[in-house]
Each structure stands twice: as C-alpha cells, then as structure tokens.
C-alpha positions as CSV (number, residue, x, y, z in Angstrom):
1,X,-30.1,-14.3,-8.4
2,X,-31.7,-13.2,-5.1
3,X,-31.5,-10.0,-3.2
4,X,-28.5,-11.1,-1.6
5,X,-26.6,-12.0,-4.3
6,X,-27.2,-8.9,-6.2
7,X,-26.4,-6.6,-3.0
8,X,-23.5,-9.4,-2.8
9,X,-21.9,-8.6,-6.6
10,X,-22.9,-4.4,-6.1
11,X,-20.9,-5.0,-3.3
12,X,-18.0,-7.0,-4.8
13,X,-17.8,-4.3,-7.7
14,X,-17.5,-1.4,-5.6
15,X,-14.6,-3.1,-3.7
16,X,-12.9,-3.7,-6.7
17,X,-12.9,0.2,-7.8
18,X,-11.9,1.3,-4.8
19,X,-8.8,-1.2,-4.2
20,X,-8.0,0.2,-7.8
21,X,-8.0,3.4,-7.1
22,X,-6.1,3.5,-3.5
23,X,-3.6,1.8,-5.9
24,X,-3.0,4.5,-8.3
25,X,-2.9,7.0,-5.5
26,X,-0.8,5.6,-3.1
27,X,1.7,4.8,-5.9
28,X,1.4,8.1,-7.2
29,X,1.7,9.7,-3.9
30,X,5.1,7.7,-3.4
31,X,6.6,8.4,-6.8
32,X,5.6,12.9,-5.4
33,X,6.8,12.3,-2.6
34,X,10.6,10.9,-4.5
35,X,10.6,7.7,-2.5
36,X,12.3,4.9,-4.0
37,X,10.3,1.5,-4.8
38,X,10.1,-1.3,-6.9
39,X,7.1,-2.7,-8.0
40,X,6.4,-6.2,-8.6
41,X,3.2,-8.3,-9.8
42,X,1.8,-5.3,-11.6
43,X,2.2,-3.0,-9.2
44,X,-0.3,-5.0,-6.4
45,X,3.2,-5.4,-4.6
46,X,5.5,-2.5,-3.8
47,X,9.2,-2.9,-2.0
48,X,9.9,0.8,-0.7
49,X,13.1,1.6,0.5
50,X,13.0,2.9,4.1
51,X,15.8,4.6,6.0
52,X,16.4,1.6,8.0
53,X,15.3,-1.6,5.6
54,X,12.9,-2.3,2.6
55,X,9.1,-2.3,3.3
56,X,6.8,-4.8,2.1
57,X,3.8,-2.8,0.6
58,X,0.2,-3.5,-1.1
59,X,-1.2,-0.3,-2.3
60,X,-4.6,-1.8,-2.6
61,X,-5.2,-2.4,0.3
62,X,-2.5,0.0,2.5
63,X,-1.1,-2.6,4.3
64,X,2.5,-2.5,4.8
65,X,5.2,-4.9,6.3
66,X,9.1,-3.8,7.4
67,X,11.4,-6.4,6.5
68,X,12.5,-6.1,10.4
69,X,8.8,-7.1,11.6
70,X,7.1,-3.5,12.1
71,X,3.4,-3.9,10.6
72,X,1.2,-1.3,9.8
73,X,-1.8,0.4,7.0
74,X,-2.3,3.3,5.1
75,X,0.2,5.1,2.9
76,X,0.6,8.1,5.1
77,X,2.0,5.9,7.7
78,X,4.0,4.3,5.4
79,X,6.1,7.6,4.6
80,X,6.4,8.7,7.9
81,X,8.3,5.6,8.3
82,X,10.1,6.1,5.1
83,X,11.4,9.9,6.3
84,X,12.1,8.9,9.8
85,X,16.0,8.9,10.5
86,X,17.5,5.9,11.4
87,X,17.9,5.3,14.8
88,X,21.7,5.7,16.6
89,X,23.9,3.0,17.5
C-alpha cells in the first residue's frame, strides 16, 4: 500500500483505541458518579436517566441526545444535565 494508505490504517487504528477507551471511561465515570443507565448494543448505546427525561448517549464518541431535543458532547456535560433539578411548573 502507499504512504497514504498506511498513514490512512495508523490513522484508523488509533481512532479505534481511543473511541474504546472514552467508552470504558465515560461508562465508568457514570456508574461513580451513581447515575442510572441502561446500556444497549454492547454498551456503544447508553439510555441515562436525567431529572427531566431519558438521554440518548454514545460513550464513544460523547455525543448525547435528550429525548426532549437538547443535543450536546462529552460526558461531563452529560452529568451536569443529569444533576440539574428539574425545572418549575
């Protein structure tokens, strides 16, 4: 294979460790933290329960979606949501 293709696959393989470990931290750093999730597909999906719905999460990558439309990235973000309280109504 050519330069490219090499850097390319170094490239690739890199990626793929790090997605793997941001997945193994962020789910770690949920389960310290004591909030409650259920993990689906392996754990490349998470469904964390947030004070006011159930968050659409992928570990790997730190993107998250609220089931009300809120979109956001990285797992820190994602339990400042969790331990905000709900809003008054």
């Amino acid at each position: 294979m050519g330069d490219m293709g090499d850097m390319y696959n170094l490239f690739a393989k890199d990626r793929k460790k790090k997605k793997g470990s941001n997945s193994r931290y962020s789910t770690q750093l949920l389960i310290d933290k004591g909030i409650s999730f259920e993990s689906k597909n392996n754990g490349v999906h998470l469904i964390v329960e947030g004070i006011e719905c159930k968050i659409d999460f992928w570990p790997s990558t730190g993107k998250f979606i609220t089931r009300n439309g809120k979109r956001g990235r990285g797992v820190f973000n994602l339990i400042k949501l969790c331990n905000k309280k709900p809003l008054a109504k």
